[in-house]
C-alpha positions as CSV (number, residue, x, y, z in Angstrom):
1,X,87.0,66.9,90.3
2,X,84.3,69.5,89.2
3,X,82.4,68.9,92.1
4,X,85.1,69.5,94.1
5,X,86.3,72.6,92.4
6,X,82.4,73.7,93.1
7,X,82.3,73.0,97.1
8,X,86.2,74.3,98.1
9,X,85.1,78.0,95.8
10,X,81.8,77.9,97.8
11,X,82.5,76.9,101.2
12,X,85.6,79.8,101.8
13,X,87.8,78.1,103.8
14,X,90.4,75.7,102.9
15,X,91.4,72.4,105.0
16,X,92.4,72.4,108.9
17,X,96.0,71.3,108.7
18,X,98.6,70.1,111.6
19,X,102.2,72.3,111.8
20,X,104.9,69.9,112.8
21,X,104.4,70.9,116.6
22,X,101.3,69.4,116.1
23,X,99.2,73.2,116.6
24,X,96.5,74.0,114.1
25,X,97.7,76.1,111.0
26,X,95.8,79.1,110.7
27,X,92.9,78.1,107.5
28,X,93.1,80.4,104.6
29,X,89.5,82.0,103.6
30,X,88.0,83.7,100.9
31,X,84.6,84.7,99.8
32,X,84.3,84.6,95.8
33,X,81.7,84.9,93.0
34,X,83.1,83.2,90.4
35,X,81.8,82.9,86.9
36,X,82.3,80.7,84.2
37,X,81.2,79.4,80.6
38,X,81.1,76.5,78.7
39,X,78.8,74.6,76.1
40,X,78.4,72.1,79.2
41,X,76.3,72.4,82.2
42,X,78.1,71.7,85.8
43,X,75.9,69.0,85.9
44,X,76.7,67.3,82.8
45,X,80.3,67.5,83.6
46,X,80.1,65.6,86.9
47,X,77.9,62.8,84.8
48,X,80.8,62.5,82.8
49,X,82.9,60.7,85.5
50,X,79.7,58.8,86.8
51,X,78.9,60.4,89.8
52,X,75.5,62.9,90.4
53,X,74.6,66.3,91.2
54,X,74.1,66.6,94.5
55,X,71.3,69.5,95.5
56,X,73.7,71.0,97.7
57,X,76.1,71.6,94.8
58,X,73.4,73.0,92.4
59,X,72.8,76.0,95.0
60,X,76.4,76.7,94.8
61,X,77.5,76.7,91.4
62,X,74.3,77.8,88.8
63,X,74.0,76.8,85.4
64,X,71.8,79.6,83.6
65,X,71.2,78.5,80.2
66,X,70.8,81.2,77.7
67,X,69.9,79.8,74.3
68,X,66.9,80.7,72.9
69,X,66.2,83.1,75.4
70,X,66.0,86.9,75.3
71,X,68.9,87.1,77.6
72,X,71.1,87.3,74.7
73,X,69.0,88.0,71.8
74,X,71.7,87.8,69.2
75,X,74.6,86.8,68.5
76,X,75.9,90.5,68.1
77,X,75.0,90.8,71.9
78,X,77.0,88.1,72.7
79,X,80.4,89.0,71.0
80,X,79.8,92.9,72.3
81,X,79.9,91.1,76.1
82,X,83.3,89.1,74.7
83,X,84.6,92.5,73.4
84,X,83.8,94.4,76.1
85,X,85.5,91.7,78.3
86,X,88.4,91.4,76.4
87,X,89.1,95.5,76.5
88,X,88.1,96.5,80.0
89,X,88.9,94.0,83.0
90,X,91.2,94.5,86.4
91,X,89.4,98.0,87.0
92,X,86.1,97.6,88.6
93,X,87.1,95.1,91.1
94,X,89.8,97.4,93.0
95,X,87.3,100.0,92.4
96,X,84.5,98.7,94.1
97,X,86.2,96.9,97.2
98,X,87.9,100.7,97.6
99,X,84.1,102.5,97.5
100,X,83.2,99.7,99.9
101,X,85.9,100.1,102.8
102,X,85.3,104.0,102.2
103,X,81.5,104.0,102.5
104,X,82.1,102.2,106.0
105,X,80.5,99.1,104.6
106,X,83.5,96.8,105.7
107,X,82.7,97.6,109.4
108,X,80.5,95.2,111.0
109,X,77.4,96.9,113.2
110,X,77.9,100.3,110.9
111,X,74.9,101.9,110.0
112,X,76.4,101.3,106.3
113,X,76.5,97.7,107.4
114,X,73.0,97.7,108.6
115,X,71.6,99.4,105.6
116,X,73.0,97.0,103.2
117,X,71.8,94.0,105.4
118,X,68.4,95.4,104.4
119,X,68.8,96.2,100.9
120,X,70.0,91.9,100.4
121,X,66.7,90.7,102.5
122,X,64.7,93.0,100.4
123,X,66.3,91.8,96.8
124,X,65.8,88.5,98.1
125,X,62.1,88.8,98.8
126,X,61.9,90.1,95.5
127,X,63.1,87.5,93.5
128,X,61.4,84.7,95.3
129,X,58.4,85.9,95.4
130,X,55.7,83.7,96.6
131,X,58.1,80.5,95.8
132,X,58.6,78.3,99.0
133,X,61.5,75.3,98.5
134,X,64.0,76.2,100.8
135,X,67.1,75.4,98.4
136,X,65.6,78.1,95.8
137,X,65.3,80.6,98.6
138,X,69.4,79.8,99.3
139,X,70.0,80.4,95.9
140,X,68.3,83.2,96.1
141,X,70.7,84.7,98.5
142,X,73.4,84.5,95.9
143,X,71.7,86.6,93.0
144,X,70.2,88.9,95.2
145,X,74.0,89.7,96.4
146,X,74.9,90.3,93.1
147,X,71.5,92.6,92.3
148,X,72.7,94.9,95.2
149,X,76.5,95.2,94.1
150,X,75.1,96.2,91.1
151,X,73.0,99.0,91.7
152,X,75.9,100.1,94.5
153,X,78.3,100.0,91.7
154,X,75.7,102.0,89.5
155,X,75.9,104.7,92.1
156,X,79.0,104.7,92.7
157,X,80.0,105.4,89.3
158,X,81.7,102.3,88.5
159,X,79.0,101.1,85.8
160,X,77.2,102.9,83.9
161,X,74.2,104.8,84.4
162,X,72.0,102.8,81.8
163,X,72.9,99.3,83.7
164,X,69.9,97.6,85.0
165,X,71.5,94.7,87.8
166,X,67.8,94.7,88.6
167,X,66.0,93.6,85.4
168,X,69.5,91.9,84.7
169,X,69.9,89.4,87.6
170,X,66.0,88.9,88.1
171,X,66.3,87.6,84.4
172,X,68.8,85.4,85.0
173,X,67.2,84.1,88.6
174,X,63.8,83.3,86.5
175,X,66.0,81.0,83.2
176,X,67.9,79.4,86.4
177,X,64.5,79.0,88.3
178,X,63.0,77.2,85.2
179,X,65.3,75.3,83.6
180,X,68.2,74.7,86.0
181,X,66.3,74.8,89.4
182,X,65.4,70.6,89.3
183,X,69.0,70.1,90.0
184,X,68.4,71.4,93.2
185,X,65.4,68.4,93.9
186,X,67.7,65.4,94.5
187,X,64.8,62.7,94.1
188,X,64.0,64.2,90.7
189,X,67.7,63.9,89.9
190,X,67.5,60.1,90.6
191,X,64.1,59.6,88.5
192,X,66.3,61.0,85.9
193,X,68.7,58.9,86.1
194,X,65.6,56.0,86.6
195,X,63.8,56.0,83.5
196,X,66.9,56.1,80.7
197,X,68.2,53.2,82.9
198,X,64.4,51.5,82.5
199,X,64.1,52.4,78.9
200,X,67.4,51.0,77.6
201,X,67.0,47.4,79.5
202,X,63.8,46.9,78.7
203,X,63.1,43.6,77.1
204,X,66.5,42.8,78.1
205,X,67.8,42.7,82.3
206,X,63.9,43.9,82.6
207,X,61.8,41.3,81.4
208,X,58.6,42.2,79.6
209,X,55.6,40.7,80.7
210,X,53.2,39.2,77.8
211,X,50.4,36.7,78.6
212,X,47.8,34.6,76.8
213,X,45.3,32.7,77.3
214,X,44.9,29.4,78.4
215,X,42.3,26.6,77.1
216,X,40.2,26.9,80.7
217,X,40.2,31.0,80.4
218,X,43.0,31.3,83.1
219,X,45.9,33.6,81.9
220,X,49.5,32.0,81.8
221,X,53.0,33.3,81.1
222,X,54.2,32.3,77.0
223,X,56.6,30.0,77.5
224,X,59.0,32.0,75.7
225,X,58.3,34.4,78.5
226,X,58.8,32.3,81.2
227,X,62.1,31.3,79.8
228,X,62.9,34.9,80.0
229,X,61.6,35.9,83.3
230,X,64.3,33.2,84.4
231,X,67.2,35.7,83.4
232,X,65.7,38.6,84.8
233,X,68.3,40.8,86.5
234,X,66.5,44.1,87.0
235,X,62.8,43.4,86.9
236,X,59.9,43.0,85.1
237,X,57.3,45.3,83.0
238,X,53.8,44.9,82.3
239,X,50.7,47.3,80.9
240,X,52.6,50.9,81.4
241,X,54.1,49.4,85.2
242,X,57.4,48.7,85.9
243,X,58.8,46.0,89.4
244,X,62.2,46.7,89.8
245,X,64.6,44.6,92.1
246,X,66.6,46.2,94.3
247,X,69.4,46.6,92.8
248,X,67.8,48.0,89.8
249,X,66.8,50.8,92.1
250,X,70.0,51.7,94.0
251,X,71.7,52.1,90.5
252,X,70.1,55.1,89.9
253,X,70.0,56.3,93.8
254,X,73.5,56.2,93.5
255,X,74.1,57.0,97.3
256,X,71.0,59.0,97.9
257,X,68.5,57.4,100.6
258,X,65.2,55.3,98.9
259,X,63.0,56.2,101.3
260,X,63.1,59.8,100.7
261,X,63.0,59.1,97.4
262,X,59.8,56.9,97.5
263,X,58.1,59.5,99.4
264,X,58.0,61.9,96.6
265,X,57.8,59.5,94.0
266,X,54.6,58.4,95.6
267,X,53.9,62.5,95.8
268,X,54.4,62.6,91.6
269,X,52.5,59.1,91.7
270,X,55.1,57.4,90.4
271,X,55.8,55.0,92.9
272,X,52.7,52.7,94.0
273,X,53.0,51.3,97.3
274,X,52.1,47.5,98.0
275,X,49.0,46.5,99.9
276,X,49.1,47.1,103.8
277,X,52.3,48.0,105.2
278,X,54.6,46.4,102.1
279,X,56.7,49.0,100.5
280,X,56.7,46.4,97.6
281,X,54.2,44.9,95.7
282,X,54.0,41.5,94.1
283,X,54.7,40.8,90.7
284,X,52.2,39.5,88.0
285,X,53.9,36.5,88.3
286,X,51.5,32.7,87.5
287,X,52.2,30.3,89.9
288,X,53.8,28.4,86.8
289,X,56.6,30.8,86.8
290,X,60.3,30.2,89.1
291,X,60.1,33.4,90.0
292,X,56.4,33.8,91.7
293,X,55.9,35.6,94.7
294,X,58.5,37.7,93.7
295,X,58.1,41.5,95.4
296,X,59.6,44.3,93.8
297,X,59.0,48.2,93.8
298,X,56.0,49.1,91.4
299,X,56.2,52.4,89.1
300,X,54.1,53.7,86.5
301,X,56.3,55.0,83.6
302,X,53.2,57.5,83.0
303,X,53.8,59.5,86.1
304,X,57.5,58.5,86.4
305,X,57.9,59.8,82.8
306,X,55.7,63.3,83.4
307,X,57.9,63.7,86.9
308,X,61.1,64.4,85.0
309,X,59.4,66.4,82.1
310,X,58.5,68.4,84.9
Protein backbone atom coordinates (compact mmCIF):
# COMPACT_ATOMS: atom_id res chain seq x y z
CA UNK A 1 0.00 0.00 0.00
CA UNK A 2 2.90 2.45 0.92
CA UNK A 3 4.55 1.74 -2.16
CA UNK A 4 1.67 2.52 -3.91
CA UNK A 5 0.74 5.68 -2.11
CA UNK A 6 4.68 6.59 -3.15
CA UNK A 7 4.36 5.95 -7.08
CA UNK A 8 0.52 7.40 -7.76
CA UNK A 9 1.95 11.05 -5.54
CA UNK A 10 5.03 10.84 -7.84
CA UNK A 11 4.03 9.86 -11.12
CA UNK A 12 1.09 12.93 -11.44
CA UNK A 13 -1.42 11.39 -13.24
CA UNK A 14 -4.01 9.05 -12.18
CA UNK A 15 -5.31 5.86 -14.28
CA UNK A 16 -6.67 5.99 -18.04
CA UNK A 17 -10.29 5.07 -17.53
CA UNK A 18 -13.15 3.99 -20.18
CA UNK A 19 -16.65 6.36 -20.08
CA UNK A 20 -19.57 4.13 -20.85
CA UNK A 21 -19.32 5.12 -24.75
CA UNK A 22 -16.31 3.50 -24.46
CA UNK A 23 -14.08 7.22 -25.14
CA UNK A 24 -11.08 7.85 -22.87
CA UNK A 25 -11.89 9.97 -19.65
CA UNK A 26 -9.83 12.88 -19.46
CA UNK A 27 -6.82 11.70 -16.59
CA UNK A 28 -6.62 13.91 -13.61
CA UNK A 29 -2.84 15.39 -12.92
CA UNK A 30 -1.04 16.91 -10.30
CA UNK A 31 2.44 17.80 -9.51
CA UNK A 32 3.05 17.63 -5.54
CA UNK A 33 5.89 17.76 -3.04
CA UNK A 34 4.62 16.07 -0.27
CA UNK A 35 6.21 15.66 3.13
CA UNK A 36 5.87 13.48 5.77
CA UNK A 37 7.20 12.12 9.31
CA UNK A 38 7.32 9.12 11.15
CA UNK A 39 9.70 7.10 13.52
CA UNK A 40 9.75 4.66 10.40
CA UNK A 41 11.59 4.82 7.23
CA UNK A 42 9.47 4.34 3.81
CA UNK A 43 11.52 1.49 3.47
CA UNK A 44 10.87 -0.23 6.61
CA UNK A 45 7.25 0.23 6.16
CA UNK A 46 7.07 -1.72 2.78
CA UNK A 47 9.28 -4.63 4.69
CA UNK A 48 6.60 -4.81 6.93
CA UNK A 49 4.15 -6.43 4.44
CA UNK A 50 7.11 -8.51 2.83
CA UNK A 51 7.79 -6.90 -0.24
CA UNK A 52 11.19 -4.52 -1.06
CA UNK A 53 12.22 -1.25 -1.96
CA UNK A 54 12.49 -0.94 -5.25
CA UNK A 55 15.28 1.86 -6.43
CA UNK A 56 12.84 3.52 -8.50
CA UNK A 57 10.71 4.24 -5.32
CA UNK A 58 13.63 5.40 -3.16
CA UNK A 59 14.17 8.44 -5.81
CA UNK A 60 10.63 9.35 -5.32
CA UNK A 61 9.81 9.28 -1.79
CA UNK A 62 13.26 10.25 0.55
CA UNK A 63 13.85 9.20 3.91
CA UNK A 64 16.25 11.89 5.50
CA UNK A 65 17.08 10.65 8.79
CA UNK A 66 17.90 13.29 11.35
CA UNK A 67 18.94 11.89 14.58
CA UNK A 68 22.15 12.58 15.77
CA UNK A 69 22.74 14.96 13.22
CA UNK A 70 23.09 18.79 13.38
CA UNK A 71 20.03 19.16 11.26
CA UNK A 72 18.11 19.38 14.38
CA UNK A 73 20.52 19.93 17.09
CA UNK A 74 18.01 19.86 19.86
CA UNK A 75 15.08 18.98 20.81
CA UNK A 76 14.10 22.77 21.36
CA UNK A 77 14.69 23.05 17.54
CA UNK A 78 12.49 20.46 16.83
CA UNK A 79 9.24 21.49 18.83
CA UNK A 80 9.96 25.42 17.50
CA UNK A 81 9.48 23.66 13.77
CA UNK A 82 6.09 21.85 15.41
CA UNK A 83 5.09 25.25 16.87
CA UNK A 84 5.72 27.16 14.09
CA UNK A 85 3.68 24.56 11.98
CA UNK A 86 0.97 24.41 14.11
CA UNK A 87 0.44 28.49 14.17
CA UNK A 88 1.26 29.48 10.57
CA UNK A 89 0.02 27.09 7.63
CA UNK A 90 -2.47 27.72 4.48
CA UNK A 91 -0.59 31.18 3.74
CA UNK A 92 2.55 30.58 1.84
CA UNK A 93 1.24 28.16 -0.59
CA UNK A 94 -1.50 30.64 -2.25
CA UNK A 95 1.17 33.12 -1.82
CA UNK A 96 3.75 31.64 -3.78
CA UNK A 97 1.64 29.96 -6.74
CA UNK A 98 0.18 33.87 -6.94
CA UNK A 99 3.99 35.44 -7.17
CA UNK A 100 4.61 32.63 -9.67
CA UNK A 101 1.71 33.26 -12.35
CA UNK A 102 2.49 37.12 -11.71
CA UNK A 103 6.28 36.89 -12.34
CA UNK A 104 5.28 35.17 -15.82
CA UNK A 105 6.88 31.97 -14.56
CA UNK A 106 3.62 29.81 -15.46
CA UNK A 107 4.23 30.67 -19.17
CA UNK A 108 6.17 28.18 -20.98
CA UNK A 109 9.08 29.77 -23.35
CA UNK A 110 9.00 33.18 -21.02
CA UNK A 111 12.09 34.54 -20.34
CA UNK A 112 10.93 34.02 -16.59
CA UNK A 113 10.56 30.39 -17.67
CA UNK A 114 13.93 30.26 -19.19
CA UNK A 115 15.61 31.82 -16.34
CA UNK A 116 14.31 29.54 -13.77
CA UNK A 117 15.17 26.47 -16.12
CA UNK A 118 18.70 27.73 -15.34
CA UNK A 119 18.66 28.49 -11.85
CA UNK A 120 17.26 24.25 -11.30
CA UNK A 121 20.35 22.94 -13.70
CA UNK A 122 22.68 25.10 -11.73
CA UNK A 123 21.24 23.88 -8.05
CA UNK A 124 21.54 20.57 -9.43
CA UNK A 125 25.09 20.75 -10.43
CA UNK A 126 25.73 22.03 -7.13
CA UNK A 127 24.57 19.46 -4.99
CA UNK A 128 25.90 16.56 -7.03
CA UNK A 129 28.95 17.67 -7.34
CA UNK A 130 31.40 15.34 -8.80
CA UNK A 131 28.97 12.21 -7.77
CA UNK A 132 28.10 10.10 -10.96
CA UNK A 133 25.14 7.22 -10.20
CA UNK A 134 22.45 8.26 -12.33
CA UNK A 135 19.50 7.56 -9.64
CA UNK A 136 21.41 10.15 -7.17
CA UNK A 137 21.61 12.70 -9.99
CA UNK A 138 17.34 12.12 -10.36
CA UNK A 139 17.14 12.72 -6.91
CA UNK A 140 18.90 15.41 -7.24
CA UNK A 141 16.39 17.05 -9.42
CA UNK A 142 13.89 16.97 -6.59
CA UNK A 143 15.95 18.97 -3.87
CA UNK A 144 17.35 21.21 -6.15
CA UNK A 145 13.50 22.15 -6.97
CA UNK A 146 12.96 22.84 -3.66
CA UNK A 147 16.53 24.90 -3.05
CA UNK A 148 15.19 27.31 -5.91
CA UNK A 149 11.55 27.73 -4.48
CA UNK A 150 13.24 28.72 -1.60
CA UNK A 151 15.39 31.42 -2.31
CA UNK A 152 12.35 32.69 -4.84
CA UNK A 153 10.14 32.64 -1.92
CA UNK A 154 13.06 34.49 0.12
CA UNK A 155 12.79 37.22 -2.46
CA UNK A 156 9.59 37.40 -2.76
CA UNK A 157 8.93 38.06 0.66
CA UNK A 158 7.15 35.08 1.63
CA UNK A 159 10.06 33.66 4.05
CA UNK A 160 12.03 35.42 5.86
CA UNK A 161 15.09 37.17 5.05
CA UNK A 162 17.36 34.99 7.50
CA UNK A 163 16.13 31.55 5.66
CA UNK A 164 18.95 29.75 4.11
CA UNK A 165 16.98 27.01 1.41
CA UNK A 166 20.59 26.81 0.32
CA UNK A 167 22.61 25.54 3.30
CA UNK A 168 19.12 24.02 4.25
CA UNK A 169 18.35 21.63 1.42
CA UNK A 170 22.14 20.94 0.65
CA UNK A 171 22.13 19.63 4.29
CA UNK A 172 19.41 17.51 3.90
CA UNK A 173 20.67 16.14 0.18
CA UNK A 174 24.25 15.14 2.01
CA UNK A 175 22.19 12.99 5.38
CA UNK A 176 19.90 11.50 2.36
CA UNK A 177 23.09 10.93 0.18
CA UNK A 178 24.77 9.05 3.18
CA UNK A 179 22.57 7.22 4.91
CA UNK A 180 19.44 6.76 2.76
CA UNK A 181 21.02 6.86 -0.78
CA UNK A 182 21.74 2.66 -0.78
CA UNK A 183 18.11 2.33 -1.13
CA UNK A 184 18.45 3.60 -4.44
CA UNK A 185 21.20 0.46 -5.41
CA UNK A 186 18.72 -2.38 -5.80
CA UNK A 187 21.52 -5.28 -5.69
CA UNK A 188 22.71 -3.80 -2.37
CA UNK A 189 19.12 -3.94 -1.28
CA UNK A 190 19.07 -7.80 -1.99
CA UNK A 191 22.55 -8.46 -0.14
CA UNK A 192 20.67 -6.98 2.65
CA UNK A 193 18.18 -8.95 2.59
CA UNK A 194 21.07 -11.98 1.78
CA UNK A 195 23.11 -12.14 4.75
CA UNK A 196 20.22 -11.87 7.83
CA UNK A 197 18.65 -14.68 5.67
CA UNK A 198 22.31 -16.63 5.77
CA UNK A 199 23.00 -15.74 9.32
CA UNK A 200 19.78 -16.99 10.86
CA UNK A 201 19.77 -20.57 8.96
CA UNK A 202 23.03 -21.28 9.45
CA UNK A 203 23.70 -24.64 10.95
CA UNK A 204 20.18 -25.21 10.31
CA UNK A 205 18.54 -25.25 6.21
CA UNK A 206 22.42 -24.20 5.55
CA UNK A 207 24.56 -26.93 6.62
CA UNK A 208 27.96 -26.23 8.12
CA UNK A 209 30.74 -27.83 6.79
CA UNK A 210 33.26 -29.46 9.49
CA UNK A 211 35.87 -32.05 8.41
CA UNK A 212 38.48 -34.31 9.94
CA UNK A 213 40.88 -36.40 9.18
CA UNK A 214 41.05 -39.70 8.04
CA UNK A 215 43.57 -42.61 9.17
CA UNK A 216 45.42 -42.33 5.37
CA UNK A 217 45.60 -38.30 5.72
CA UNK A 218 42.60 -37.84 3.26
CA UNK A 219 39.91 -35.33 4.71
CA UNK A 220 36.26 -36.84 5.08
CA UNK A 221 32.93 -35.34 6.12
CA UNK A 222 31.98 -36.32 10.24
CA UNK A 223 29.44 -38.53 9.97
CA UNK A 224 27.32 -36.42 11.99
CA UNK A 225 27.90 -33.99 9.14
CA UNK A 226 27.04 -36.07 6.47
CA UNK A 227 23.85 -36.86 8.15
CA UNK A 228 23.21 -33.23 8.02
CA UNK A 229 24.33 -32.31 4.66
CA UNK A 230 21.41 -34.84 3.70
CA UNK A 231 18.70 -32.21 4.99
CA UNK A 232 20.26 -29.42 3.47
CA UNK A 233 17.57 -27.04 2.09
CA UNK A 234 19.55 -23.80 1.39
CA UNK A 235 23.20 -24.70 1.25
CA UNK A 236 26.20 -25.22 2.72
CA UNK A 237 29.04 -23.09 4.63
CA UNK A 238 32.59 -23.70 5.07
CA UNK A 239 35.95 -21.47 6.23
CA UNK A 240 34.13 -17.82 5.89
CA UNK A 241 32.29 -19.18 2.24
CA UNK A 242 28.94 -19.73 1.81
CA UNK A 243 27.07 -22.26 -1.57
CA UNK A 244 23.67 -21.40 -1.72
CA UNK A 245 21.06 -23.40 -3.82
CA UNK A 246 18.88 -21.64 -5.86
CA UNK A 247 16.32 -21.11 -4.13
CA UNK A 248 18.17 -19.79 -1.18
CA UNK A 249 19.11 -17.02 -3.57
CA UNK A 250 15.79 -16.01 -5.23
CA UNK A 251 14.46 -15.49 -1.60
CA UNK A 252 16.21 -12.59 -1.13
CA UNK A 253 16.07 -11.42 -4.97
CA UNK A 254 12.61 -11.28 -4.39
CA UNK A 255 11.76 -10.48 -8.10
CA UNK A 256 14.87 -8.62 -8.93
CA UNK A 257 17.10 -10.26 -11.88
CA UNK A 258 20.34 -12.59 -10.50
CA UNK A 259 22.39 -11.75 -13.00
CA UNK A 260 22.56 -8.15 -12.45
CA UNK A 261 22.93 -8.91 -9.11
CA UNK A 262 25.95 -11.21 -9.49
CA UNK A 263 27.65 -8.71 -11.55
CA UNK A 264 28.07 -6.33 -8.69
CA UNK A 265 28.40 -8.78 -6.18
CA UNK A 266 31.35 -9.99 -8.08
CA UNK A 267 32.26 -6.00 -8.25
CA UNK A 268 32.15 -5.92 -4.01
CA UNK A 269 33.86 -9.47 -4.32
CA UNK A 270 31.29 -11.08 -2.85
CA UNK A 271 30.21 -13.41 -5.32
CA UNK A 272 33.07 -15.83 -6.64
CA UNK A 273 32.42 -17.15 -9.95
CA UNK A 274 33.14 -21.03 -10.75
CA UNK A 275 35.94 -22.15 -12.91
CA UNK A 276 35.64 -21.45 -16.80
CA UNK A 277 32.31 -20.41 -17.88
CA UNK A 278 30.27 -21.98 -14.65
CA UNK A 279 28.43 -19.28 -12.79
CA UNK A 280 28.53 -21.93 -9.94
CA UNK A 281 31.06 -23.50 -8.24
CA UNK A 282 31.28 -26.98 -6.74
CA UNK A 283 30.80 -27.64 -3.32
CA UNK A 284 33.49 -29.10 -0.80
CA UNK A 285 31.57 -32.00 -0.99
CA UNK A 286 33.86 -35.91 -0.45
CA UNK A 287 32.87 -38.27 -2.80
CA UNK A 288 31.37 -40.10 0.40
CA UNK A 289 28.75 -37.56 0.69
CA UNK A 290 24.87 -37.96 -1.26
CA UNK A 291 25.09 -34.78 -2.19
CA UNK A 292 28.73 -34.50 -4.15
CA UNK A 293 28.98 -32.78 -7.21
CA UNK A 294 26.59 -30.58 -5.94
CA UNK A 295 27.03 -26.76 -7.72
CA UNK A 296 25.84 -23.92 -5.93
CA UNK A 297 26.59 -20.06 -5.94
CA UNK A 298 29.88 -19.24 -3.80
CA UNK A 299 30.06 -16.01 -1.51
CA UNK A 300 32.43 -14.87 0.96
CA UNK A 301 30.49 -13.50 4.06
CA UNK A 302 33.77 -11.12 4.42
CA UNK A 303 33.04 -9.10 1.32
CA UNK A 304 29.28 -9.88 1.41
CA UNK A 305 29.23 -8.62 5.02
CA UNK A 306 31.49 -5.26 4.24
CA UNK A 307 29.12 -4.70 0.97
CA UNK A 308 26.10 -3.88 3.13
CA UNK A 309 28.06 -1.97 5.86
CA UNK A 310 28.82 0.01 3.02
Amino acid sequence: MVGNVVYAISDGSGRGRLKSDASMRKRRKWRVIALSSGEQTVESKIAESGKRMAGGMAVRAFDILTDNTDFLPTVADAKRIEDATVQTYGTAGPAFVQALVEGGFAVAGSDASISLKGNLESAERDLVGDMTDSRIVRAARSFALIRVAGDMAVKWGILPEDAKPADTVKTAFELWAKAGASQTDDSRQVAKRLLPMIESEMGLAITVLSHARSHDGGINLNSDVRTETARTRLGWSKDGRVWLLPDALNKALNGYMLKSFLDAATGHGAFIRGEGSNVKSKVPLTKLDPLAGTRAYQFSLEHLQAWVDG
